[in-house]
PDB file of N, CA, C and O in Angstrom, chain B, residues numbered from 101:
ATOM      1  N   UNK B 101     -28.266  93.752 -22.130  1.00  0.00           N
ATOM      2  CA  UNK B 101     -27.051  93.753 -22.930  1.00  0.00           C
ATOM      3  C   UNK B 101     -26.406  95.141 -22.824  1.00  0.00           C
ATOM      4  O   UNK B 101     -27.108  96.130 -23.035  1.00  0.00           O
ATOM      5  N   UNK B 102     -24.910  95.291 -22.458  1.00  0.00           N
ATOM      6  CA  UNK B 102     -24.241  96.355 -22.079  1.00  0.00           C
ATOM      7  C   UNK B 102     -24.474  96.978 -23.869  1.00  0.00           C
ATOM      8  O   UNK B 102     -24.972  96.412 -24.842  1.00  0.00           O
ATOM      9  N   UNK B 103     -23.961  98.138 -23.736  1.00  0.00           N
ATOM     10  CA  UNK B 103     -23.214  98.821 -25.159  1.00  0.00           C
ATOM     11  C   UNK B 103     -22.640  98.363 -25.681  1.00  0.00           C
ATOM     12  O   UNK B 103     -22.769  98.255 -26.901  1.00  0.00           O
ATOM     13  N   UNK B 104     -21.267  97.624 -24.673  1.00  0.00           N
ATOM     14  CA  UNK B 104     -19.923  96.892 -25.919  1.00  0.00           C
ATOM     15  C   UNK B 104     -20.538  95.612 -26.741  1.00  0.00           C
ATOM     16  O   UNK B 104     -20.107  95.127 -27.786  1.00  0.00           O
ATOM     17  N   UNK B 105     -22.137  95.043 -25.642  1.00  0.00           N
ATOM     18  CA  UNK B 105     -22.176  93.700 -26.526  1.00  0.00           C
ATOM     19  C   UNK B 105     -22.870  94.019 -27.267  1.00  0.00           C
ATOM     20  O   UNK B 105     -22.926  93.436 -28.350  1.00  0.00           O
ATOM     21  N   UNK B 106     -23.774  95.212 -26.929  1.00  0.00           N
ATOM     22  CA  UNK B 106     -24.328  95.613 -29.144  1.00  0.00           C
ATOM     23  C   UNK B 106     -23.659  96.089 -29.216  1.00  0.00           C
ATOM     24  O   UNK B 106     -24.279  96.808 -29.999  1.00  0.00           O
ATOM     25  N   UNK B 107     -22.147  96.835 -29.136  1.00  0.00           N
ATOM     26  CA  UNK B 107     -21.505  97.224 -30.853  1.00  0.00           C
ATOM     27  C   UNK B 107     -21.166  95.890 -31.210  1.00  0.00           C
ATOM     28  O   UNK B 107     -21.485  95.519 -32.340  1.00  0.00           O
ATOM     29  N   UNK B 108     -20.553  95.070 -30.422  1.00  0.00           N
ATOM     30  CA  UNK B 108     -19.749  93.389 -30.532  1.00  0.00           C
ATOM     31  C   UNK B 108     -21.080  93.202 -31.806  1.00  0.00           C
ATOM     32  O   UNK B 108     -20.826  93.420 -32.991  1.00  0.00           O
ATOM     33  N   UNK B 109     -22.088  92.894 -31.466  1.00  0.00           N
ATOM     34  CA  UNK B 109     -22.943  92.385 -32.285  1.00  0.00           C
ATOM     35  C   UNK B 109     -23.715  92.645 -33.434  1.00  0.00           C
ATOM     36  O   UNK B 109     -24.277  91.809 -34.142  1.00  0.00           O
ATOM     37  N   UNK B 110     -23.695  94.191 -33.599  1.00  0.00           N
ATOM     38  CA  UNK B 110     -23.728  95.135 -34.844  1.00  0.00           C
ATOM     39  C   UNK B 110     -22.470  94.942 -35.827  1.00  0.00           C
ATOM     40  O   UNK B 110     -22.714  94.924 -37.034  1.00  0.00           O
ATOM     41  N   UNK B 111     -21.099  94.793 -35.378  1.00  0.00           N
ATOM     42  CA  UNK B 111     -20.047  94.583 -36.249  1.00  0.00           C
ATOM     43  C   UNK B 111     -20.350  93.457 -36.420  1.00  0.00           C
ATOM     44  O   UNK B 111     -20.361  93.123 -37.605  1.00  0.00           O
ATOM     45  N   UNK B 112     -20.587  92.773 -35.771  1.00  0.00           N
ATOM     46  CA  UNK B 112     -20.176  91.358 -35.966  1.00  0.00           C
ATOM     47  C   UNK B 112     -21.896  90.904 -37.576  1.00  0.00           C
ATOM     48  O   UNK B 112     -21.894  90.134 -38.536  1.00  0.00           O
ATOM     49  N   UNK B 113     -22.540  91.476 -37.254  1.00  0.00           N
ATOM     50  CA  UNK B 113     -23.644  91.494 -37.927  1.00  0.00           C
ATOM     51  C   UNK B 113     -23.429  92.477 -39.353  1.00  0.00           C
ATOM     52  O   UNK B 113     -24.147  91.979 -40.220  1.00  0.00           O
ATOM     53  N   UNK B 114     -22.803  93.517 -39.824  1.00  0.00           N
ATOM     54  CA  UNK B 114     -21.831  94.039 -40.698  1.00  0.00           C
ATOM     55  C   UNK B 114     -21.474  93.421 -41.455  1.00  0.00           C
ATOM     56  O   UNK B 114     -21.903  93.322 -42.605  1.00  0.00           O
ATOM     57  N   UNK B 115     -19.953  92.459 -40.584  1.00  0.00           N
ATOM     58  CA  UNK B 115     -19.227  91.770 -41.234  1.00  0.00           C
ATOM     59  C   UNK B 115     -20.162  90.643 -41.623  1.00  0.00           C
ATOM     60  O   UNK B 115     -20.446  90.996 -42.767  1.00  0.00           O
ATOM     61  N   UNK B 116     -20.666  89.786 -41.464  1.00  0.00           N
ATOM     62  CA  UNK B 116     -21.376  88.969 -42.174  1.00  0.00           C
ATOM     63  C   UNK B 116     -22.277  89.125 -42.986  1.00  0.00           C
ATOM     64  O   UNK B 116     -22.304  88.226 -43.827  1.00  0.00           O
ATOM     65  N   UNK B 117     -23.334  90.189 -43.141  1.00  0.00           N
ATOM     66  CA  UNK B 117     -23.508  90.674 -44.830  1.00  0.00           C
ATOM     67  C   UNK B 117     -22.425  91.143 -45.848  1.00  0.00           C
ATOM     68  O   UNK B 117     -22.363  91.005 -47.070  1.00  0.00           O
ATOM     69  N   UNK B 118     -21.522  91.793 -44.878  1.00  0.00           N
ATOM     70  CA  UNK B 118     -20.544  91.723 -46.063  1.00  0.00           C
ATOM     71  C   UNK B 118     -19.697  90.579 -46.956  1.00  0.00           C
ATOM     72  O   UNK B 118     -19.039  90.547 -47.995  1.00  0.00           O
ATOM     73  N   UNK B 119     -20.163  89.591 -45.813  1.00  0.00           N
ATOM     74  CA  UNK B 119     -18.978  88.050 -45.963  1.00  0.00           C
ATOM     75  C   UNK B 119     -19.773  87.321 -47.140  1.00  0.00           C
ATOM     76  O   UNK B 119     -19.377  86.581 -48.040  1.00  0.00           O
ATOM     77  N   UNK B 120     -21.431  87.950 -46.703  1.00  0.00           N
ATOM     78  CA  UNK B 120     -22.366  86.854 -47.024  1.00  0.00           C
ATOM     79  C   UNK B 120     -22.392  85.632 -46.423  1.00  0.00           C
ATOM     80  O   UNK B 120     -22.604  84.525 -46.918  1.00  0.00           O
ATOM     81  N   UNK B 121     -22.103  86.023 -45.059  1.00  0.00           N
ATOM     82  CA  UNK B 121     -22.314  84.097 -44.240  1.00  0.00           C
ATOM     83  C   UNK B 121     -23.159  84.836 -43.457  1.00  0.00           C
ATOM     84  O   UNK B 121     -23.296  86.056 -43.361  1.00  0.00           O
ATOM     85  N   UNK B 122     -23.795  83.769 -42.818  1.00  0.00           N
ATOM     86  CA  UNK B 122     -24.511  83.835 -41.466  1.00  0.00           C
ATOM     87  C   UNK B 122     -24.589  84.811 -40.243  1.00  0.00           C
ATOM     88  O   UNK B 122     -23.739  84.730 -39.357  1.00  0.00           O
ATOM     89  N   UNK B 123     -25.558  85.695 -40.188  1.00  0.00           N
ATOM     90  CA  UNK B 123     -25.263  86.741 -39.444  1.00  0.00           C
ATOM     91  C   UNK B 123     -24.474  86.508 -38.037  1.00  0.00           C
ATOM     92  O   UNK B 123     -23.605  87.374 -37.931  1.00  0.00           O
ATOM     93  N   UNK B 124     -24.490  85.693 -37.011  1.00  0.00           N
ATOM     94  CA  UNK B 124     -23.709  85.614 -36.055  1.00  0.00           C
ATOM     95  C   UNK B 124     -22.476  85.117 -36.220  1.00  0.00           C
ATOM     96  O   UNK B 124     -21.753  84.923 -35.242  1.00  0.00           O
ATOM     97  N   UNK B 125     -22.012  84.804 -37.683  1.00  0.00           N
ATOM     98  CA  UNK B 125     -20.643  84.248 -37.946  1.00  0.00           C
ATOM     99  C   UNK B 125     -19.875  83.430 -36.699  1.00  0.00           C
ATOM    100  O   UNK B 125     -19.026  83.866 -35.922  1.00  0.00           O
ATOM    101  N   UNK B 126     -20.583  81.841 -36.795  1.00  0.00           N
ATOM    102  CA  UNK B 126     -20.318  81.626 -35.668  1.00  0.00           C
ATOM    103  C   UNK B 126     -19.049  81.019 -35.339  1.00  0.00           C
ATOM    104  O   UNK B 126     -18.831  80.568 -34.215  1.00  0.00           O
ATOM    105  N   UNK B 127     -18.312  80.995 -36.157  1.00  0.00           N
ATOM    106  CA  UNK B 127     -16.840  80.332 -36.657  1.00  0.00           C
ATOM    107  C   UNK B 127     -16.378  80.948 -36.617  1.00  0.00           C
ATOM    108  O   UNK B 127     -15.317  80.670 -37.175  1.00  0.00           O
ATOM    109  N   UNK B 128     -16.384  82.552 -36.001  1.00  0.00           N
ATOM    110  CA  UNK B 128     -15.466  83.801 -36.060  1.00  0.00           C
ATOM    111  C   UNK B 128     -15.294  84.714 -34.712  1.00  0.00           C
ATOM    112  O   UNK B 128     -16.006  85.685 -34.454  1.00  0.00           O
ATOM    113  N   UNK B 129     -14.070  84.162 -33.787  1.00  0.00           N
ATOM    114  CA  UNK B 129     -14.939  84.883 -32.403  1.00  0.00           C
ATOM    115  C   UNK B 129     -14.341  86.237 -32.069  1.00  0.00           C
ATOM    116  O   UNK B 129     -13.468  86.729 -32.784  1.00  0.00           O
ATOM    117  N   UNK B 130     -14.747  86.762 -31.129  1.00  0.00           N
ATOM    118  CA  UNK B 130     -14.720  88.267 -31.656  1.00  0.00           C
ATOM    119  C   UNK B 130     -13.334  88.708 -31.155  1.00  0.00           C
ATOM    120  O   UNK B 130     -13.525  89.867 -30.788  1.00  0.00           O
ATOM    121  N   UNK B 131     -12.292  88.464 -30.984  1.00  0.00           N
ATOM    122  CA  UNK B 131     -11.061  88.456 -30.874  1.00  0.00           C
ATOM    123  C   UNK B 131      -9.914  87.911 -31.858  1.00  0.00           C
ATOM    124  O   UNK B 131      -8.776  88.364 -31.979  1.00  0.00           O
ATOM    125  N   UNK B 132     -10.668  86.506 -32.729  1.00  0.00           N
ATOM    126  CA  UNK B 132     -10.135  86.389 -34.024  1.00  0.00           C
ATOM    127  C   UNK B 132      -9.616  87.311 -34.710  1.00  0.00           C
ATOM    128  O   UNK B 132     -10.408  88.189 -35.052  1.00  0.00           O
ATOM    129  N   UNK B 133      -8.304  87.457 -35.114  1.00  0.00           N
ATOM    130  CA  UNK B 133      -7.759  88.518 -36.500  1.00  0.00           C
ATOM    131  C   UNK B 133      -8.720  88.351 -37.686  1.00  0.00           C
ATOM    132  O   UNK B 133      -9.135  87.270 -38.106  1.00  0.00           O
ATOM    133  N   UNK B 134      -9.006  89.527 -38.153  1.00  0.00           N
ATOM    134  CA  UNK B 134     -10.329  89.765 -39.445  1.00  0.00           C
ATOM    135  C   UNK B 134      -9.663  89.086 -40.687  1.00  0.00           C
ATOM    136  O   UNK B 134     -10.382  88.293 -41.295  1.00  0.00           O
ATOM    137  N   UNK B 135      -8.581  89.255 -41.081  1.00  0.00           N
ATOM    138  CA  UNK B 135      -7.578  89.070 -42.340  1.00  0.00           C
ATOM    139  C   UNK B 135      -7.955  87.541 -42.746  1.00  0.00           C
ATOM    140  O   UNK B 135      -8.587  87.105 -43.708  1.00  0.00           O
ATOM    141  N   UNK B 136      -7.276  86.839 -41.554  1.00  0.00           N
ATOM    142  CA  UNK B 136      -7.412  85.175 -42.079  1.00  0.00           C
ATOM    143  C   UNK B 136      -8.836  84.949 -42.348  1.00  0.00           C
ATOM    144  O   UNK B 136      -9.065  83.833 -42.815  1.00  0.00           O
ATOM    145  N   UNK B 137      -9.995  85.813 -42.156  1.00  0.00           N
ATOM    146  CA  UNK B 137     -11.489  85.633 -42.248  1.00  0.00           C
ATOM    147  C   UNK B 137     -11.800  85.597 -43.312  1.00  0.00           C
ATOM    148  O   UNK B 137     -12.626  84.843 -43.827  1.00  0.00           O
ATOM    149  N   UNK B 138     -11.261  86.303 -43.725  1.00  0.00           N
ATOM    150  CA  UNK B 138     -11.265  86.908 -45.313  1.00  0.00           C
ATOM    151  C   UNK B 138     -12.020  88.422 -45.465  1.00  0.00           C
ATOM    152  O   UNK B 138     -12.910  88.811 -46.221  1.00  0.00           O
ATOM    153  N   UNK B 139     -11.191  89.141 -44.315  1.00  0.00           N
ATOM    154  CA  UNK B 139     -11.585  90.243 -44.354  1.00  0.00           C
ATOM    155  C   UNK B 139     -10.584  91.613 -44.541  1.00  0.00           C
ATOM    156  O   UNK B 139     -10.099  92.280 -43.627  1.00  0.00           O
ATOM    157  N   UNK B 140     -10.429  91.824 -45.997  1.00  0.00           N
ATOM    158  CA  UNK B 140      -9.250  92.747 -46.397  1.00  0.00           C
ATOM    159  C   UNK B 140      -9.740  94.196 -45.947  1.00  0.00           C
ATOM    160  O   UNK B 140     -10.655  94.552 -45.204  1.00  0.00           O
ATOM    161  N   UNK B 141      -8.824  94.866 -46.647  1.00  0.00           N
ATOM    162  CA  UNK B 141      -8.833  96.366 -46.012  1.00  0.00           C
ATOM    163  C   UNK B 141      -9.765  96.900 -46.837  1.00  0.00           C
ATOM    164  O   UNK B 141     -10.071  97.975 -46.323  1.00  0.00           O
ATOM    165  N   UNK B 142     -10.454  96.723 -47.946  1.00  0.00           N
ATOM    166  CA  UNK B 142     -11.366  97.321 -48.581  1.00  0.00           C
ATOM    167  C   UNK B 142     -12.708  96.797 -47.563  1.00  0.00           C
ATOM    168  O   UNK B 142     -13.270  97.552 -46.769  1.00  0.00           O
ATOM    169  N   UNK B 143     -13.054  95.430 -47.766  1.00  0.00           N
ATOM    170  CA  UNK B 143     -13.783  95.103 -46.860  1.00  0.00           C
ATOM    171  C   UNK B 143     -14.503  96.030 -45.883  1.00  0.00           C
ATOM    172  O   UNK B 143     -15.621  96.545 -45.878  1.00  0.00           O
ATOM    173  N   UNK B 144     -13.187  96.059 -44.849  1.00  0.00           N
ATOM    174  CA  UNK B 144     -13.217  96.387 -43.472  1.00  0.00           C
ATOM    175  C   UNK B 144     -13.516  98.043 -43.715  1.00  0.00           C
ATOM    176  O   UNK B 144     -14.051  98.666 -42.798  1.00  0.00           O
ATOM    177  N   UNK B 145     -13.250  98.555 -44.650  1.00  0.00           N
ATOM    178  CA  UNK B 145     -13.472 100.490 -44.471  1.00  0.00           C
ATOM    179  C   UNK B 145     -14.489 100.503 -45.195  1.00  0.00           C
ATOM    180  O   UNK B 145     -14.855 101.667 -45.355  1.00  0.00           O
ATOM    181  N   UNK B 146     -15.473  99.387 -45.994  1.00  0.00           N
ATOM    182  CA  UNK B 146     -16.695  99.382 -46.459  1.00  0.00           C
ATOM    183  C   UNK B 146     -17.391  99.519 -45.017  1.00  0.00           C
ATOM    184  O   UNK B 146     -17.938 100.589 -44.751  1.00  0.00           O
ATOM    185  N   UNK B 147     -17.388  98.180 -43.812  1.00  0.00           N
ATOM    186  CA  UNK B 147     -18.314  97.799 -43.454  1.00  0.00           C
ATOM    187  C   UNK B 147     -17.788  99.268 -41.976  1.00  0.00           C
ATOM    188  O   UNK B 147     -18.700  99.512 -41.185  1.00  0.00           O
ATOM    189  N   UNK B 148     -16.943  99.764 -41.842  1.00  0.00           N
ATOM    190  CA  UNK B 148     -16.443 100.836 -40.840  1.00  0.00           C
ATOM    191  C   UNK B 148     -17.139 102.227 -41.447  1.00  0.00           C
ATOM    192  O   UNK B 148     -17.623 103.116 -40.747  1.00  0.00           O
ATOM    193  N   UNK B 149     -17.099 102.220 -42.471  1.00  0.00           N
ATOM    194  CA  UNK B 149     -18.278 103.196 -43.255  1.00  0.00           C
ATOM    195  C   UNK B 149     -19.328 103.314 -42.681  1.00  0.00           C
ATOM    196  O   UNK B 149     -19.637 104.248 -41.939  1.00  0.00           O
ATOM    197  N   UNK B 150     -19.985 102.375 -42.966  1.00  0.00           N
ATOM    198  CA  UNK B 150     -21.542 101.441 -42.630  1.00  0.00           C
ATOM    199  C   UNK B 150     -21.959 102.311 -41.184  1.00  0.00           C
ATOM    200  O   UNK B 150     -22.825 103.081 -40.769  1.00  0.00           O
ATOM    201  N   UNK B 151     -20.602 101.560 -40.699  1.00  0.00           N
ATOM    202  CA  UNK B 151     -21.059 101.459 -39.154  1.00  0.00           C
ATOM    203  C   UNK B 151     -20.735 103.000 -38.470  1.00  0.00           C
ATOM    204  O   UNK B 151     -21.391 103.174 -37.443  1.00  0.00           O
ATOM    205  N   UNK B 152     -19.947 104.022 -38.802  1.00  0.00           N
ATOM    206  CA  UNK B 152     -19.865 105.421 -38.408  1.00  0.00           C
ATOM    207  C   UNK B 152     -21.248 106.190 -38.698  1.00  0.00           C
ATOM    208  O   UNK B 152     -21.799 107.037 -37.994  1.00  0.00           O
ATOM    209  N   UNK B 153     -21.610 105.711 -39.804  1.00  0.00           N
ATOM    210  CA  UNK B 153     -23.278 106.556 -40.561  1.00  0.00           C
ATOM    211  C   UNK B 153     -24.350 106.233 -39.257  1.00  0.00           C
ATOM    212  O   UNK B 153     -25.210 106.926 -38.714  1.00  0.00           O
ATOM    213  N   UNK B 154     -23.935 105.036 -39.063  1.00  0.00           N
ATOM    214  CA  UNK B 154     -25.562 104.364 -38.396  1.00  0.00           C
ATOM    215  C   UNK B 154     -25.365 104.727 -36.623  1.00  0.00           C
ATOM    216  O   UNK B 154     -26.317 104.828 -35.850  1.00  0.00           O
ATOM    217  N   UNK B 155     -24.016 104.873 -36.266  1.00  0.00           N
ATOM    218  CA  UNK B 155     -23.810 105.158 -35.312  1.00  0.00           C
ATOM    219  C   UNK B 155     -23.395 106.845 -34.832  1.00  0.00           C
ATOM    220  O   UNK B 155     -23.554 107.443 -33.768  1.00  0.00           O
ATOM    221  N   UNK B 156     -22.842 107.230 -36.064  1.00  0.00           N
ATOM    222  CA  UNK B 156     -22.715 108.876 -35.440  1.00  0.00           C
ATOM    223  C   UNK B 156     -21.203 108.785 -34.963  1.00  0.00           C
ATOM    224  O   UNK B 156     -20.742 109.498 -34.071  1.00  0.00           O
ATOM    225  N   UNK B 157     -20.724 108.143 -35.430  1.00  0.00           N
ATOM    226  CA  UNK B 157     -19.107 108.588 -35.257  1.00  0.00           C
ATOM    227  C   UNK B 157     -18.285 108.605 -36.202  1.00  0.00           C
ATOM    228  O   UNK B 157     -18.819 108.277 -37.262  1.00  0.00           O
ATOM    229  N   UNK B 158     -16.973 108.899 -36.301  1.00  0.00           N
ATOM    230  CA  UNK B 158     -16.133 109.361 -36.570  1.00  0.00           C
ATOM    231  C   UNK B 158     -14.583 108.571 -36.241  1.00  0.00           C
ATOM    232  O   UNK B 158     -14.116 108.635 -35.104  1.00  0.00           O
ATOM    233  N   UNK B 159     -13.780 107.757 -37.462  1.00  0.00           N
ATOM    234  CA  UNK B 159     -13.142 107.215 -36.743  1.00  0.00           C
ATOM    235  C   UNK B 159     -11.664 107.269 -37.268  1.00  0.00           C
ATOM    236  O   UNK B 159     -11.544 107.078 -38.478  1.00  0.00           O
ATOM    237  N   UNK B 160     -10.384 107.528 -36.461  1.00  0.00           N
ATOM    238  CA  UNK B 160      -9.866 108.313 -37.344  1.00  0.00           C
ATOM    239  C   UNK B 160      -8.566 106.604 -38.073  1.00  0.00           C
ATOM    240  O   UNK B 160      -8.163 105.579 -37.523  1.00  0.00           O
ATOM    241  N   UNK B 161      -8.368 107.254 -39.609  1.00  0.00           N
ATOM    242  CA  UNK B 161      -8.255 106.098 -40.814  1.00  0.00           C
ATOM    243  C   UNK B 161      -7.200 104.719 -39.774  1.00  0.00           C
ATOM    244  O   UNK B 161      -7.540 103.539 -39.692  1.00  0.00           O
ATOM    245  N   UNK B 162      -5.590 105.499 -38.927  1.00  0.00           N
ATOM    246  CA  UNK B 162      -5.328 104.278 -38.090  1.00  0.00           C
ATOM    247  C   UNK B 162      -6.048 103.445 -36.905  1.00  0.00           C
ATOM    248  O   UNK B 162      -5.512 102.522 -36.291  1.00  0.00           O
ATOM    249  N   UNK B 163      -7.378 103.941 -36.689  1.00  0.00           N
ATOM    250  CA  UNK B 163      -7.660 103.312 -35.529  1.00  0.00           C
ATOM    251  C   UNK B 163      -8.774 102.455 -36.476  1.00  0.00           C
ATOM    252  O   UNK B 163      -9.719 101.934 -35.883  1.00  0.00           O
ATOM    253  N   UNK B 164      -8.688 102.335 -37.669  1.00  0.00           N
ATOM    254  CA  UNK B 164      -9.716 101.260 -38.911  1.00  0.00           C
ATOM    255  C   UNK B 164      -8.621 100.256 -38.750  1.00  0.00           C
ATOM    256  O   UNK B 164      -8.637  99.337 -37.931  1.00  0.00           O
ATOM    257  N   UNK B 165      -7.627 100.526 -39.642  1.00  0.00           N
ATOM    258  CA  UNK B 165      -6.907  99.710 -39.972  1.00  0.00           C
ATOM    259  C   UNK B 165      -5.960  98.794 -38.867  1.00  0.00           C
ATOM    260  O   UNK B 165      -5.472  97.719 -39.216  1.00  0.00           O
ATOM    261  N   UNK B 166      -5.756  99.388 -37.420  1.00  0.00           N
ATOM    262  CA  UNK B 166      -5.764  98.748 -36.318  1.00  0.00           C
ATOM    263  C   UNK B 166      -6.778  97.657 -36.202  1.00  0.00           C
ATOM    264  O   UNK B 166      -6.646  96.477 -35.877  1.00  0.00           O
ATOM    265  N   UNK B 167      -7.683  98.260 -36.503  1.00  0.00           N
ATOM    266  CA  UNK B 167      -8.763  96.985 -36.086  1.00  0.00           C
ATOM    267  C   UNK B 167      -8.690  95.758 -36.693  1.00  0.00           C
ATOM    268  O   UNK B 167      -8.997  95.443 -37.843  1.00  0.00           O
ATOM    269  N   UNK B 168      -8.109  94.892 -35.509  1.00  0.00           N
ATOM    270  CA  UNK B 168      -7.406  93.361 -36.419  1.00  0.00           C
ATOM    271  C   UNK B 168      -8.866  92.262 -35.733  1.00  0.00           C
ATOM    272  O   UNK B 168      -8.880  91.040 -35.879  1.00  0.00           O
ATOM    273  N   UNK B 169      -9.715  92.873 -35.176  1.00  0.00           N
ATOM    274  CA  UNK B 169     -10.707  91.978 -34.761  1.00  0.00           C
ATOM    275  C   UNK B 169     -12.215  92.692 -34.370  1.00  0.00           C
ATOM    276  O   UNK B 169     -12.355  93.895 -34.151  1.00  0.00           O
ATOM    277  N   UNK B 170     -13.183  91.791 -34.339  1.00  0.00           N
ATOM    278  CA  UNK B 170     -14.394  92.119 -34.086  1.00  0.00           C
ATOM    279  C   UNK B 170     -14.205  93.253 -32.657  1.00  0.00           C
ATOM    280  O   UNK B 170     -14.313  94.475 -32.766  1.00  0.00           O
ATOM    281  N   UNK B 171     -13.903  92.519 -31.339  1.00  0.00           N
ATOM    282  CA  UNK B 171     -13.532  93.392 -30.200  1.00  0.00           C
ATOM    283  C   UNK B 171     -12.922  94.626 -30.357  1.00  0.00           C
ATOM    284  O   UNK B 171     -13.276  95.655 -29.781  1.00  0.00           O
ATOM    285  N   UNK B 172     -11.931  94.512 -31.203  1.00  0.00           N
ATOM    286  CA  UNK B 172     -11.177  95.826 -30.984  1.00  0.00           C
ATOM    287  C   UNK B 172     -11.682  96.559 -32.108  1.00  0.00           C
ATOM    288  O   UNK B 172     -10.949  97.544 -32.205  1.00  0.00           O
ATOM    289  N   UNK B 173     -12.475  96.587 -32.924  1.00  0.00           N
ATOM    290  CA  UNK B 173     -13.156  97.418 -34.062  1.00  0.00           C
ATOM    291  C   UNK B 173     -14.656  97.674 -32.643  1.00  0.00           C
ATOM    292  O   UNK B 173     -14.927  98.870 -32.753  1.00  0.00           O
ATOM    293  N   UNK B 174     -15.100  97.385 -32.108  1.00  0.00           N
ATOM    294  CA  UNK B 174     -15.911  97.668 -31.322  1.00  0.00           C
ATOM    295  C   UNK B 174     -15.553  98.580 -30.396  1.00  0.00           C
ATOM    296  O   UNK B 174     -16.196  99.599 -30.147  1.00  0.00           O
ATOM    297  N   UNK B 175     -14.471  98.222 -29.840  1.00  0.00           N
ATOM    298  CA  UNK B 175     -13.632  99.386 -28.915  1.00  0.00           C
ATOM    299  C   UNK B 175     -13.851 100.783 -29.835  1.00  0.00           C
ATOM    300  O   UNK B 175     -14.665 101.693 -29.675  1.00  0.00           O
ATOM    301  N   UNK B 176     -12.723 100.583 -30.943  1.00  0.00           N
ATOM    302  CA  UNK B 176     -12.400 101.696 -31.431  1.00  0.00           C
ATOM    303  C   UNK B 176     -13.700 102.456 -31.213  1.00  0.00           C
ATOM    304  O   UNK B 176     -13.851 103.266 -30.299  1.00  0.00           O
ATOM    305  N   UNK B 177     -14.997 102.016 -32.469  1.00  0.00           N
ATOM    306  CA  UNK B 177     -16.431 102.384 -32.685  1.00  0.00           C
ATOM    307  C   UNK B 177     -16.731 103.262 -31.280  1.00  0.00           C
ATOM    308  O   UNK B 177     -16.969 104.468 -31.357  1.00  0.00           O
ATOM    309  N   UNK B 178     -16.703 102.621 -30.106  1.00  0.00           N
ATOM    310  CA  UNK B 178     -16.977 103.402 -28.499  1.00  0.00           C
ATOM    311  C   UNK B 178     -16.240 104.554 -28.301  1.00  0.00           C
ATOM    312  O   UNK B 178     -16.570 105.453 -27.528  1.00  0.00           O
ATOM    313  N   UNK B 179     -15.064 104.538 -29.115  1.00  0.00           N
ATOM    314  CA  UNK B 179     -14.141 105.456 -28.614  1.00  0.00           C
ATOM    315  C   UNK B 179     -14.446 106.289 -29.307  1.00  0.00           C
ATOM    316  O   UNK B 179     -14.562 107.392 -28.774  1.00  0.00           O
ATOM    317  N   UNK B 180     -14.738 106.182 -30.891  1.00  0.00           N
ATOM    318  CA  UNK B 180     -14.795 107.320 -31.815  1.00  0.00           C
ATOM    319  C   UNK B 180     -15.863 108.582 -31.344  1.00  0.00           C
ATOM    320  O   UNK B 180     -16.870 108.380 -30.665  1.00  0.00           O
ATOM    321  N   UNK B 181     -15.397 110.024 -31.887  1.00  0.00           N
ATOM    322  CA  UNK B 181     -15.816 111.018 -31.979  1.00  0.00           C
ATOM    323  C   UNK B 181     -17.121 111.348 -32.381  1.00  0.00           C
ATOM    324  O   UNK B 181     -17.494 111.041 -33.513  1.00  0.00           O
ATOM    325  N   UNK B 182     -17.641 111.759 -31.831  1.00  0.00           N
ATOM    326  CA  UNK B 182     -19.379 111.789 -31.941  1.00  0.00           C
ATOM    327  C   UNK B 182     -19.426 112.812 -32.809  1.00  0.00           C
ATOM    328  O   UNK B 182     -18.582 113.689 -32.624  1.00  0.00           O
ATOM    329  N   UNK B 183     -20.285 112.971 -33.837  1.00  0.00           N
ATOM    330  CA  UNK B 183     -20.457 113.756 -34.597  1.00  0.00           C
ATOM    331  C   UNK B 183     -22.049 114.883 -34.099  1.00  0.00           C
ATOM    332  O   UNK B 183     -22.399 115.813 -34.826  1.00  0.00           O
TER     333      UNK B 183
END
């Protein structure tokens, strides 16, 4: 498994304790917009929190709130600033 498909699968594993559904959220594919998921902006800078601590980055507040999907919150995560 490359890098992008564990971050793909660490967010994607995030967002579903946060959802409280099923860790592979399988009704949610990783290009889906987060919003209609039921994933608001508090949500999403909870579980972008989460995921900078455990990973060591740094991400700056528009490239969160860009993140309209599993993929591109994974991107960002790759891209962010290493601490």
């Amino acid at each position: 498994m490359d890098s992008h498909q564990k971050l793909l699968a660490l967010v994607r594993s995030k967002l579903a304790h946060q959802l409280q559904e099923e860790a592979s959220l399988p009704w949610l594919a990783d290009t889906d917009p987060l919003a209609p998921a039921g994933v608001d902006s508090v949500l999403l800078i909870t579980v972008v929190g989460e995921l900078e601590q455990e990973l060591g980055v740094t991400l700056p507040d528009d490239a969160v709130l860009e993140s309209a999907s599993i993929s591109s919150l994974a991107t960002a995560l790759d891209r962010g600033d290493r601490r």
